[in-house]
Backbone as a printed PyTorch tensor [residue, N CA C, xyz], in Angstrom:
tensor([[[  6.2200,   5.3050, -86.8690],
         [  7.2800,   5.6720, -85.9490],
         [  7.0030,   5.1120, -84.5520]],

        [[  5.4900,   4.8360, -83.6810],
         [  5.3200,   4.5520, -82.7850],
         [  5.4280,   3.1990, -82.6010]],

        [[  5.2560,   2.3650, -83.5860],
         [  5.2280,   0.9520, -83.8690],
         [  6.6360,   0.6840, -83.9070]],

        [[  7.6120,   1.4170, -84.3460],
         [  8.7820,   0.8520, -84.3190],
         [  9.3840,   0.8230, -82.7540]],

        [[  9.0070,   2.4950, -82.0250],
         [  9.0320,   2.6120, -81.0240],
         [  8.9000,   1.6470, -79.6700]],

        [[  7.7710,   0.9090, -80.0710],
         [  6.8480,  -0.2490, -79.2710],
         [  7.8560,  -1.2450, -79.1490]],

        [[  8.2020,  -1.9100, -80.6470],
         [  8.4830,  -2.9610, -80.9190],
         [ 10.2480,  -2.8070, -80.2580]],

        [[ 10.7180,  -2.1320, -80.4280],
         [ 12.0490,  -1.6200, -79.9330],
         [ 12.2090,  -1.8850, -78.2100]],

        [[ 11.5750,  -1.2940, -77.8270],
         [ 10.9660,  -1.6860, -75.8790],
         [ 10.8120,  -2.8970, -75.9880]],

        [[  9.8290,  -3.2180, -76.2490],
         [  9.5510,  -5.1400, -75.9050],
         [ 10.4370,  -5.9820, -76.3210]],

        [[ 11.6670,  -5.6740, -77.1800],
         [ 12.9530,  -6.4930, -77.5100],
         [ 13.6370,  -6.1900, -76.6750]],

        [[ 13.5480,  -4.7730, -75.7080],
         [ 14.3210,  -4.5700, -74.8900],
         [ 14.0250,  -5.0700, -73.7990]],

        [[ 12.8330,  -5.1040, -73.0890],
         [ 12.6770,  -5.8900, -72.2170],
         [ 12.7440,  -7.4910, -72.1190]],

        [[ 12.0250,  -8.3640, -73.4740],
         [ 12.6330,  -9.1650, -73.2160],
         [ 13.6460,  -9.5500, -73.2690]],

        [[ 14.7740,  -9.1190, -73.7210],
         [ 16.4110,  -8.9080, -73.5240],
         [ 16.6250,  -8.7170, -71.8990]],

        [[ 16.2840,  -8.0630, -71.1340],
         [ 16.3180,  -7.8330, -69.5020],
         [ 15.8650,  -8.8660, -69.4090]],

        [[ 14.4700,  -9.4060, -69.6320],
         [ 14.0670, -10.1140, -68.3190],
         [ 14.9880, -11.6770, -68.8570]],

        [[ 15.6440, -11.9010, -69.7010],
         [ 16.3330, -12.9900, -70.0970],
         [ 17.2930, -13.3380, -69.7090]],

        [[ 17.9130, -11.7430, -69.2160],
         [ 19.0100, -11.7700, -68.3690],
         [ 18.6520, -12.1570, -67.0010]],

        [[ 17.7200, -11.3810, -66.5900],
         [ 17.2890, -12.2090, -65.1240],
         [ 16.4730, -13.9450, -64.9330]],

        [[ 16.5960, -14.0720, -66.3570],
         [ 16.2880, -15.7910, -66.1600],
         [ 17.6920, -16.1760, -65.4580]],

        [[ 18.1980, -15.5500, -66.6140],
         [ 19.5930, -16.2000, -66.5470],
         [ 20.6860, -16.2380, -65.1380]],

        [[ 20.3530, -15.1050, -64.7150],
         [ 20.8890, -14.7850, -62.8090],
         [ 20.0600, -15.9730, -61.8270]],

        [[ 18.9270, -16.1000, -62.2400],
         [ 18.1360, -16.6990, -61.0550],
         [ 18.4720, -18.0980, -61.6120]],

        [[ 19.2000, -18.3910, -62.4370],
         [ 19.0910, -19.9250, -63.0480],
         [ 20.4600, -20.3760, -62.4960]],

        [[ 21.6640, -19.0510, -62.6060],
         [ 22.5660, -19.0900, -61.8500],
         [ 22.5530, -19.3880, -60.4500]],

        [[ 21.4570, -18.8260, -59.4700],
         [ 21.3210, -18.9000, -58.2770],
         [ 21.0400, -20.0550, -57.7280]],

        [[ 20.2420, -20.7620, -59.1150],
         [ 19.6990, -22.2480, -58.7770],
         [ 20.5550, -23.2990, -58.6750]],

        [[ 21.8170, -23.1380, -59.0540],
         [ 22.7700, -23.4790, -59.4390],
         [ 23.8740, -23.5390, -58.2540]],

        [[ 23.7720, -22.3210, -57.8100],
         [ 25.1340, -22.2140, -57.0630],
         [ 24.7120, -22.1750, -55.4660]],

        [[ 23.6130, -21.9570, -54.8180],
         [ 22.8180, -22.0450, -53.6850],
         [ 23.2300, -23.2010, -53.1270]],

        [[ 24.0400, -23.0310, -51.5240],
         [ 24.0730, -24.2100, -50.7710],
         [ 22.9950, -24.9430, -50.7180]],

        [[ 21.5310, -24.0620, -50.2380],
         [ 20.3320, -24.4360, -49.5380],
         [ 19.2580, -24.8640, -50.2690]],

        [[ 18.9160, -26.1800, -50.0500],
         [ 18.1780, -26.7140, -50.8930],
         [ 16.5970, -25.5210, -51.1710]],

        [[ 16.3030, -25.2730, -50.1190],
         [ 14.6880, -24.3810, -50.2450],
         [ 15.1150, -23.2240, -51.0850]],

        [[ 16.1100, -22.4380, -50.8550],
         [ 16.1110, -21.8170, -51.8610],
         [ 16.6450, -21.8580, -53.3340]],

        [[ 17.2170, -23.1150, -53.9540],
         [ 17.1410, -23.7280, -54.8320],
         [ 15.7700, -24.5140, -55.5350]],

        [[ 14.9190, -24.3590, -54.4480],
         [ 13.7870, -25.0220, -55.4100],
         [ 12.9490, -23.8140, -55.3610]],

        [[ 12.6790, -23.1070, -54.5790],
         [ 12.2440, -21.5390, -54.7120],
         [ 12.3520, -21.0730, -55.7740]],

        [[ 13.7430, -20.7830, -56.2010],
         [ 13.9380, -20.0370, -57.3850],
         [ 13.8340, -20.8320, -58.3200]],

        [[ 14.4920, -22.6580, -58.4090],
         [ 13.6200, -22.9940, -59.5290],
         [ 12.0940, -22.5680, -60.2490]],

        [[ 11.0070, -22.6430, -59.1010],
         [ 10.3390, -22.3720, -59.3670],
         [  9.9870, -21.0990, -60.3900]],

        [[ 10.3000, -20.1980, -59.8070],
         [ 10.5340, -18.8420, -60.0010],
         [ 10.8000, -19.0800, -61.9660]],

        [[ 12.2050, -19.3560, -62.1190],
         [ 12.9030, -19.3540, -63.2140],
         [ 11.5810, -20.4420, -64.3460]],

        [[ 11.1290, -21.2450, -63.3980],
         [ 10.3160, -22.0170, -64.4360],
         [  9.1920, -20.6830, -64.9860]],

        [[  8.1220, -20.9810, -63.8250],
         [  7.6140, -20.1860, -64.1960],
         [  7.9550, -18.4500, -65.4120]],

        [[  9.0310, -17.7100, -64.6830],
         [  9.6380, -16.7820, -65.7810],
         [  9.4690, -16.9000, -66.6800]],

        [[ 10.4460, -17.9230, -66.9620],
         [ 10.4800, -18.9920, -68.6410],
         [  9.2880, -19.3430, -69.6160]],

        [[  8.0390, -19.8110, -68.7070],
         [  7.0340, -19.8500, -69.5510],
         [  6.1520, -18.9710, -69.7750]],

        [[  6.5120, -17.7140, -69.2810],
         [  5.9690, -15.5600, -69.5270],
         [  6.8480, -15.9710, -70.7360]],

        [[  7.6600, -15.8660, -71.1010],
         [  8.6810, -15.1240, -71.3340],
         [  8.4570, -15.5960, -72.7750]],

        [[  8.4760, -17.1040, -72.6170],
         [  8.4090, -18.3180, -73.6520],
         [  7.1730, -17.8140, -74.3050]],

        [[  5.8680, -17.3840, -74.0590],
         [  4.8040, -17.7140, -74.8140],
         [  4.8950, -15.9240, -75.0600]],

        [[  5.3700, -15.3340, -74.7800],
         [  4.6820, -13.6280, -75.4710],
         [  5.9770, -13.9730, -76.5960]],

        [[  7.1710, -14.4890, -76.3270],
         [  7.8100, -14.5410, -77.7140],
         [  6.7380, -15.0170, -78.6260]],

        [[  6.5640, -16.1990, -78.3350],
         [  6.1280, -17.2400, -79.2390],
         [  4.3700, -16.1180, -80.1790]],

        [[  3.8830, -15.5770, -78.8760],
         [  2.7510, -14.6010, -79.7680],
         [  3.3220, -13.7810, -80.5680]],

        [[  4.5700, -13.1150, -80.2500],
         [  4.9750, -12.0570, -80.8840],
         [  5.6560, -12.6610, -82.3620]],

        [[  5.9540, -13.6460, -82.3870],
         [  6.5020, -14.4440, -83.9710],
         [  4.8900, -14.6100, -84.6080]],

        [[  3.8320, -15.4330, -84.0360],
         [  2.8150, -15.4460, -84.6310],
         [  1.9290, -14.2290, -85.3500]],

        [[  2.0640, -13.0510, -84.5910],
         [  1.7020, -11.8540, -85.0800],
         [  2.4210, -11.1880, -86.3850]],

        [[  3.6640, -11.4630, -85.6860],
         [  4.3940, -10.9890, -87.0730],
         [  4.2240, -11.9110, -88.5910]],

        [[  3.8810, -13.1670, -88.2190],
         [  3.3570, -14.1090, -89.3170],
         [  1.9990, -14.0140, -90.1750]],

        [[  1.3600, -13.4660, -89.3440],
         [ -0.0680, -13.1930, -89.7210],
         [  0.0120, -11.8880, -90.2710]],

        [[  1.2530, -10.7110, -89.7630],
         [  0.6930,  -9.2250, -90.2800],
         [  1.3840,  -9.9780, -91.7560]],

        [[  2.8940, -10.6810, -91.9950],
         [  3.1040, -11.0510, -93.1490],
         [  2.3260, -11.2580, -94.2100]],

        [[  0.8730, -12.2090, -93.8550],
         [  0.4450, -13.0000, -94.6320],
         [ -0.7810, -11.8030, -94.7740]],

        [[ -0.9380, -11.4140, -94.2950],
         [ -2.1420, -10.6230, -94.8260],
         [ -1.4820,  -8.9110, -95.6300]],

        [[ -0.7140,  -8.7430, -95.5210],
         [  0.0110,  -8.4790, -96.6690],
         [  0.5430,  -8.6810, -97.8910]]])
């Protein structure tokens, strides 16, 4: 029950913070000012590659609990 619990949150968050890629990617976008267009690029890059690699652990885990089952 706690495991489902867990796993339920961390889909939820990364669901949020995907959305806030997605605002700040907007911002990068629509910003007269160049500094803060590369600011938040930054920002959004960086995000992206949090975001990118705990998915990417969280598929590998689930591959491994597979296989050792």
């Amino acid at each position: 029950m706690q495991e489902k619990k867990v796993k339920k949150q961390l889909i939820i968050g990364c669901f949020l913070f995907g959305l806030s890629i997605i605002s700040g990617s907007i911002q990068v976008i629509v910003s007269p000012y160049n500094f803060v267009r590369v600011v938040s690029l930054i920002a959004v890059i960086a995000a992206s590659l949090s975001v990118g690699a705990f998915i990417r652990e969280f598929f590998i885990l689930k591959a491994k609990k597979d296989t050792d089952q």
